[in-house]
C-alpha positions as CSV (number, residue, x, y, z in Angstrom):
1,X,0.0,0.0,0.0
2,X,1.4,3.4,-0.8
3,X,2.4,6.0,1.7
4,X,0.3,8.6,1.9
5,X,3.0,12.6,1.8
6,X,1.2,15.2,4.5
7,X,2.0,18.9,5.0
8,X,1.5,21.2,7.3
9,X,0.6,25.2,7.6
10,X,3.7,26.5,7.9
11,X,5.5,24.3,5.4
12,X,3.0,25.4,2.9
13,X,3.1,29.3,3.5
14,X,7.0,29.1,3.7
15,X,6.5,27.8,0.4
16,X,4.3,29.7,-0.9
17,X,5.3,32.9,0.6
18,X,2.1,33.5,2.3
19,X,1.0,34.0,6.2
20,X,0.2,30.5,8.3
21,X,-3.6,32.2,8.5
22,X,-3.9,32.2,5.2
23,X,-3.4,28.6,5.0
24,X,-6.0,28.1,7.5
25,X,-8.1,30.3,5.7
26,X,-7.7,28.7,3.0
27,X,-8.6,25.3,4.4
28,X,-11.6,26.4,6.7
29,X,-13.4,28.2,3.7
30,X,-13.1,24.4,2.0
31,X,-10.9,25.7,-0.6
32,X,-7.7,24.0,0.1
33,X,-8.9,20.2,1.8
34,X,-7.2,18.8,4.8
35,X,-7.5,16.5,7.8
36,X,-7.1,17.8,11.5
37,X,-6.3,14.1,13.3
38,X,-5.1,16.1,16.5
39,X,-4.4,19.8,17.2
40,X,-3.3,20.8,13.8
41,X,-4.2,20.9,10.0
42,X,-2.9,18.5,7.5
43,X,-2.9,19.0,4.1
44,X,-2.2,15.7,1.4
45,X,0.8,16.0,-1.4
46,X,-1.9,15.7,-4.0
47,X,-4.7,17.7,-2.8
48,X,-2.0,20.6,-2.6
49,X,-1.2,20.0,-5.9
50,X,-4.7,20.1,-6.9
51,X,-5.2,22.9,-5.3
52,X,-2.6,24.9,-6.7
53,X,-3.6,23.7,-10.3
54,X,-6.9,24.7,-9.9
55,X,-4.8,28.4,-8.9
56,X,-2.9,28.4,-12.5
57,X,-2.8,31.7,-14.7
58,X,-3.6,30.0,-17.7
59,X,-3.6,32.3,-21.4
60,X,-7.2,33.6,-22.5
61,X,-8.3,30.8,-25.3
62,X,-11.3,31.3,-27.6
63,X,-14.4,32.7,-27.1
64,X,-17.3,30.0,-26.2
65,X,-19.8,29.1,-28.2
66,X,-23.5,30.3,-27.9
67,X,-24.2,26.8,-26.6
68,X,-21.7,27.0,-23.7
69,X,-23.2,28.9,-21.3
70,X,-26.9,27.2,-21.0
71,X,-25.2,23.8,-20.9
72,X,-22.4,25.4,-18.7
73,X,-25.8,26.5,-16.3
74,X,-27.2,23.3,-15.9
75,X,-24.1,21.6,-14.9
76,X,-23.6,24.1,-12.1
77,X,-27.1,24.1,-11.0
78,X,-27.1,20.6,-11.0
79,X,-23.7,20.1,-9.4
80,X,-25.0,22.2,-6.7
81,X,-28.0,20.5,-5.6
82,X,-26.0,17.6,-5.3
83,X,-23.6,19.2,-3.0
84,X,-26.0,20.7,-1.0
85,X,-28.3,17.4,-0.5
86,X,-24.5,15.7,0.2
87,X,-23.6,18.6,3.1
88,X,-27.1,18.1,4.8
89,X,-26.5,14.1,4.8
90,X,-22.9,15.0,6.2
91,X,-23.8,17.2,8.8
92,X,-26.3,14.3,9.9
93,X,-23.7,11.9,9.5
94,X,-21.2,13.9,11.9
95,X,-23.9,15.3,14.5
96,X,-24.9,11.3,15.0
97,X,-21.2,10.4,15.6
98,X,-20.8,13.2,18.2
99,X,-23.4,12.3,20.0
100,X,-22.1,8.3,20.0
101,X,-18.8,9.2,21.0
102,X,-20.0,12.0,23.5
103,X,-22.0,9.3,25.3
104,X,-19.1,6.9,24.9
105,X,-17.1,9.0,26.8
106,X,-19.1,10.1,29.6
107,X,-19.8,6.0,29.9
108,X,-15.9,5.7,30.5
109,X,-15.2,8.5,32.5
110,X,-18.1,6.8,34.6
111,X,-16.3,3.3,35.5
112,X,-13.3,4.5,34.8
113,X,-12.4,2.4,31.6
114,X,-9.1,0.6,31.0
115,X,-6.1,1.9,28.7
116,X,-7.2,-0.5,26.4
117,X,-10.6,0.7,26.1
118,X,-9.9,4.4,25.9
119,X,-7.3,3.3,23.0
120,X,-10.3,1.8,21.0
121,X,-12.3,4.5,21.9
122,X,-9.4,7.7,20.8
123,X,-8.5,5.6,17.6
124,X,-12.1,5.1,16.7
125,X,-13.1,8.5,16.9
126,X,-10.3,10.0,15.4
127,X,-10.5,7.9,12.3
128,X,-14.3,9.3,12.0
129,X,-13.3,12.4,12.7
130,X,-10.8,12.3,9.7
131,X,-13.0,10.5,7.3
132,X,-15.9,12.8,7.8
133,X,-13.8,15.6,7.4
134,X,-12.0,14.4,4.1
135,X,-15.9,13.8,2.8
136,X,-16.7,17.6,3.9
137,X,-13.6,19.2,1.6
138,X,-14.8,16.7,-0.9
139,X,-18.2,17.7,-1.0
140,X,-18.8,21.3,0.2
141,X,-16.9,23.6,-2.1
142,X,-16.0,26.9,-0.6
143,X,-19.1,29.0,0.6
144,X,-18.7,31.4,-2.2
145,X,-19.1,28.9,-4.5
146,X,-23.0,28.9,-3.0
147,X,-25.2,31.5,-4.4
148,X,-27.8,31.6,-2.1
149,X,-28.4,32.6,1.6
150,X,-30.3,28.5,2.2
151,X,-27.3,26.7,0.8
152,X,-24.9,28.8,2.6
153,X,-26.6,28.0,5.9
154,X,-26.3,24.2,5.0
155,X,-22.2,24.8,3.8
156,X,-21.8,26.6,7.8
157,X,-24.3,23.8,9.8
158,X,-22.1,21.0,8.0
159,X,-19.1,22.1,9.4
160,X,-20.3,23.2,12.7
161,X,-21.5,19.8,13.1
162,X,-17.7,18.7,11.5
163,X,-16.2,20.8,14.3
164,X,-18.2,19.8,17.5
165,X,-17.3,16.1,16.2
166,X,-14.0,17.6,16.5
167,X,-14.3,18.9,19.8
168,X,-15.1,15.7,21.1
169,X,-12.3,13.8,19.3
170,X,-10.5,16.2,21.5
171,X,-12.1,15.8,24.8
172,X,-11.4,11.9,24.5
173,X,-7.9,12.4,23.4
174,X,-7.7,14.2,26.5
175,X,-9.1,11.9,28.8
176,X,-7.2,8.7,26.9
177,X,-3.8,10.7,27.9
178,X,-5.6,11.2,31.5
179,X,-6.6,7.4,31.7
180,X,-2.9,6.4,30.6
181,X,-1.4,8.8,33.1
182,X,-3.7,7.3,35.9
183,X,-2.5,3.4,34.7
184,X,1.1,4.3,34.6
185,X,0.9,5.7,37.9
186,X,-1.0,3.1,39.7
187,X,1.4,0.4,37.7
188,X,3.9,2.4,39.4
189,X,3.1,1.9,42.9
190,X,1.9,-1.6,42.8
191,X,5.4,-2.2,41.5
192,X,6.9,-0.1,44.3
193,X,5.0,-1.7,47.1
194,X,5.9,-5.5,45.5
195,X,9.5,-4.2,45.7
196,X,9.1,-3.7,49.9
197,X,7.2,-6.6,50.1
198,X,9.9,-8.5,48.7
199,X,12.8,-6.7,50.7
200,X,10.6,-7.1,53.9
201,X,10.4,-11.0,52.8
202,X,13.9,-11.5,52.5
């Protein structure tokens, strides 16, 4: 299986000679697509790629002809009633896994899960988090791409929805590192108190 090339922010505006908020500009308007699997943006080798094509001062060709811009029309109308039915599934899709994991989480926290099951739990959701994310980019378009006030509220409740799934990821990344913190420590002092058992024993 091939490896798959990530960059970051600031690898990308050194490049391109541009401020870090740019990037993330860039990235949270949906124009530039990217996965956030913990604190920080990633962007793919080829999506940057794409997205710098897409960018390219190309010479002015020929003019159209009279045809072009009905069929030209429909395309785009119908290309963006697709997108918009595909946000609203999305933001479904993302609201219902925040709400799993959210209870999944406050199920842990209350019997205080193992490592193990908190390891599940933070590679589960992050996955999720990073799948519906990369179907988000894929889908939206950036919000000016949406000529109407209705589709741009279903472009921002999409990605509201991405972002509170994200917020959870979060909070269970947090308490993962809290329940392996808590683990190590008690590991710790069982080992400790073996020790003086043994030295008492001898």
């Amino acid at each position: 299986m091939a490896s798959i090339s990530f960059r970051d922010v600031h690898g990308i505006a050194d490049e391109l000679g541009v401020d870090v908020q740019t990037v993330r500009r860039w990235i949270q308007s949906g124009r530039l697509r990217a996965f956030k699997p913990g604190k920080e943006y990633r962007v793919r080798e080829a999506d940057l790629e794409e997205f710098l094509a897409a960018r390219e001062v190309r010479p002015k060709g020929s003019a159209p002809s009279p045809l072009e811009p009905s069929l030209f029309k429909g395309l785009e109308e119908e290309r963006r009633r697709l997108r918009v039915q595909l946000l609203r599934e999305l933001k479904e899709h993302a609201a219902s896994l925040a709400s799993r994991y959210r209870q999944d989480l406050a199920q842990l926290t209350a019997r205080r899960g193992s490592s193990a099951e908190w390891e599940r739990l933070e590679r589960e959701s992050a996955f999720a988090s990073i799948g519906t994310h990369y179907l988000l980019q894929d889908g939206s378009g950036a919000p000016e791409g949406l000529q109407s006030e209705p589709e741009r509220r279903v472009w921002r409740a999409a990605h509201k929805a991405g972002q509170d799934l994200d917020a959870v990821c979060n909070d269970i990344e947090a308490a993962a590192a809290s329940a392996r913190e808590v683990a190590g420590l008690e590991e710790s002092e069982g080992l400790r108190a073996l020790d003086a058992y043994r030295r008492r024993a001898g």
